[in-house]
N, C-alpha and C positions, 0 to 999 in steps of 0.2 A: 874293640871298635870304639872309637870318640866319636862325638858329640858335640855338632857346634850351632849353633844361631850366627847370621849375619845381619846385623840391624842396622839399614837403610833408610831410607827417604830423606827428601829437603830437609833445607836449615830450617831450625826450629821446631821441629815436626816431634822434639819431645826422644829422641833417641838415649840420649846419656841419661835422661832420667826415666827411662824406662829399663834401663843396664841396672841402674842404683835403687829402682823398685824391684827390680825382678830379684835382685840381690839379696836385698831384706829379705825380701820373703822367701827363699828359697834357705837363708840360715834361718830363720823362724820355724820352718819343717825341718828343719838338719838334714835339708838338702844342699850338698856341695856344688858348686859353680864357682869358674871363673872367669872374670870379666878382663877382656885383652881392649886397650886403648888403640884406634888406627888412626884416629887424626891427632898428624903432625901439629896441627895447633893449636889443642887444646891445652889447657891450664891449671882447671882444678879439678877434682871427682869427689863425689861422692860414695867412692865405692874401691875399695881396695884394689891396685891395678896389678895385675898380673904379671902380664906385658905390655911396654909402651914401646910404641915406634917410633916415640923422640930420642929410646937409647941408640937407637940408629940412624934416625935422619928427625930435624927440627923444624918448620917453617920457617924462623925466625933466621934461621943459622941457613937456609937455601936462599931466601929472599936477601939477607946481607952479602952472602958470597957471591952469589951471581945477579943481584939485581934485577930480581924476577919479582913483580907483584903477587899479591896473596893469589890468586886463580892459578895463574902460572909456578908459583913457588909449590902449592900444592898438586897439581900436576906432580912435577918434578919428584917431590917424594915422595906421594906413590909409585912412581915410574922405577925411583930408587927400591922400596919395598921389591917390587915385581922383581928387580934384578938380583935379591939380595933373597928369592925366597928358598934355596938350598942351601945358604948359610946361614943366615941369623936367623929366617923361622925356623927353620928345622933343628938347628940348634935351641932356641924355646921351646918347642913342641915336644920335644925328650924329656924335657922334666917336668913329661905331665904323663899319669900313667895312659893305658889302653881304652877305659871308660870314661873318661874327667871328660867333662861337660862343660865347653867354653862358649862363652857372648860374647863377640866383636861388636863394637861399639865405634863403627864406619862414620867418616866426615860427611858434610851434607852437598858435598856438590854434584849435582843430578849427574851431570856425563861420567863420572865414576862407574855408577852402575846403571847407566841407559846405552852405550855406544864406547867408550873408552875400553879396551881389555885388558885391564890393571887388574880386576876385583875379579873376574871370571876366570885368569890366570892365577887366579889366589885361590879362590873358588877349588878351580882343578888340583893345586898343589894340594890342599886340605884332605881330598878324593884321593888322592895317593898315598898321604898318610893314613888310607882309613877313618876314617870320619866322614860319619852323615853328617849331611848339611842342608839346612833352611834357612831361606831367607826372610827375615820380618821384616814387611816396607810399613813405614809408619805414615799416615798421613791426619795432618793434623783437622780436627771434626770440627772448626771454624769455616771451611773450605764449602759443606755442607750449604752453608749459606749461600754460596754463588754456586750456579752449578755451572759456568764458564771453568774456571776453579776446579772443582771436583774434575769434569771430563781431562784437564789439564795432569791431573793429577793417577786418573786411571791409564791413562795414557801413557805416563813417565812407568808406571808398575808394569803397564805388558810390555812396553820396552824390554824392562829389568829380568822380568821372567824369560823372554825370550834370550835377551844379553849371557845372565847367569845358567841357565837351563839346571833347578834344585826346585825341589818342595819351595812352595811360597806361600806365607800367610800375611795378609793383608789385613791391618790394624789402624781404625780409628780412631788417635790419638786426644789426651786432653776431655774425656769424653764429658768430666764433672765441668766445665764452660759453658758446656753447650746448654742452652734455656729453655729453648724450644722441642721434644723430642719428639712432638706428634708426627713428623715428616719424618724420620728416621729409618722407617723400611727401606721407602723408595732410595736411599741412598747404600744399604747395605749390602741387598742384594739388588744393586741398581738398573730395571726391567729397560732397555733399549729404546721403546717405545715413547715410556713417559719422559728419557732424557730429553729426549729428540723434540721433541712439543716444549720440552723446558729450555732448549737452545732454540729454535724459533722464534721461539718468544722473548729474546734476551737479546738476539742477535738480528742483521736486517738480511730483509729476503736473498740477496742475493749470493748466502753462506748458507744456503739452505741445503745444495748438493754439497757440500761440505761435510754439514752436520752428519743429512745421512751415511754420509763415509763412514766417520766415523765412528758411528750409533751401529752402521755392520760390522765393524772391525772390532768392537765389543763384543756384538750377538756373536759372531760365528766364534770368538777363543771362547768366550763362556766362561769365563777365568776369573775374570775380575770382581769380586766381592769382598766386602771387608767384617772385620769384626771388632765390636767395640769394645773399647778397653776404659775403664775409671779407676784409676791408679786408688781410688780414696775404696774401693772395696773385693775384699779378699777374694771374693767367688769370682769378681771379673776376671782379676789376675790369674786365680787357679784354671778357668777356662780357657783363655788364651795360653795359657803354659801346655796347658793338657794339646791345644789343635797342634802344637808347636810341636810338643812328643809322640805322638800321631805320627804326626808329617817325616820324622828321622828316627822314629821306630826304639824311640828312648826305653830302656828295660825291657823290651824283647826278648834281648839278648842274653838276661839277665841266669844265671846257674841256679839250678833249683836248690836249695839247700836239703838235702838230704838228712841232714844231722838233728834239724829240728822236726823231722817227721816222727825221727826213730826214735828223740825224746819224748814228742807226746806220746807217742804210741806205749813206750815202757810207763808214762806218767796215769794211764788209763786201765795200767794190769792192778 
């Protein structure tokens, strides 16, 4: 059985270098991963790429051919991806063995994984090779500051949960930025109630039956919470890896070695 992370959320929300942190640290333990590239448009890495989906479709090379702007040109190859995933993934995914532990490292435009069934066809495809799968939505811990923003933001995640239907951990990103961390609860495990008084208050009365929409459509999945990540220290990263292996049952599965029982056992006669 494999082993994969989907790592999601908006532009900027810290995705690619949370692939190239997780990276490091996971060769630091002499733990192996590796890290598969899905957007077409990216350029450079920080992190050895396994697989890239530019060896099969480019931005650059859809928006020149057909004259499709970057929104559209990206579309278009994921769309390509989705058609291409009985041949060139699955062709990739053979020369990785039955436990190998892959991080996609997803582009950031929201309708991929809120509404589009590009990623959730991907998603499935992964599920028929065998492979657990979770998804990490990243959302960057600037957002904190408005909570227009945040709710914006929770929002686009139960979208995504409900779109890809996998383990979800939800990550607030960039955590070393943030100045302020006395308000930090209210935001992690964010209580409905005190949203709802914080949009109120932000917004004019007559979004008020709105808000509470909203504020129910939270309460009742109960879903939504995130957790914080500071790329600058090891026990954040170790924790969020560990919810992560939880969530797709990483070494479970794992064979008991036998061999080293019956060594210490002869090593204790």
């Amino acid at each position: 059985m494999g082993y994969a992370q989907l790592v999601i959320g908006p532009a900027g929300s810290g995705k690619s270098t949370y692939c190239s942190t997780l990276y490091e640290h996971c060769e630091t333990v002499r733990r192996t991963v590796h890290v598969v590239n899905l957007d077409p448009a990216a350029e450079r890495f920080d992190y050895p790429v396994a697989m890239d989906i530019r060896e099969l479709i480019s931005l650059d090379d859809a928006m020149e051919e057909l004259g499709l702007g970057p929104n559209g040109g990206l579309i278009y190859c994921m769309e390509h991806l989705e058609d291409n995933l009985d041949d060139w993934l699955t062709e990739e995914l053979d020369n990785y063995a039955d436990d190998d532990y892959l991080i996609f490292d997803c582009p950031g435009q929201i309708e991929l994984f809120s509404h589009v069934p590009v990623l959730k066809n991907f998603v499935e495809h992964l599920k028929r090779k065998n492979f657990n799968v979770c998804a990490v939505y990243l959302l960057d811990s600037q957002f904190i500051t408005d909570v227009t923003k945040f709710i914006s933001g929770c929002m686009t995640s139960l979208s995504a949960m409900v779109q890809l239907e996998v383990p979800f951990v939800n990550i607030l990103s960039k955590m070393d930025l943030v100045k302020s961390k006395k308000d930090l609860e209210n935001y992690l495990n964010p209580e409905p109630l005190f949203l709802l008084g914080e949009l109120n208050q932000r917004m004019a009365p007559k979004f008020e039956k709105l808000n509470k929409t909203l504020m129910d459509l939270v309460d009742e999945y109960s879903m939504v919470s995130f957790v914080p990540l500071d790329l600058r220290k090891v026990s954040s990263i170790q924790y969020v890896l560990s919810q992560i292996d939880y969530c797709i049952q990483y070494g479970e599965d794992a064979d008991v070695k036998v061999k080293d029982f019956d060594e210490q056992d002869g090593g204790d006669d």
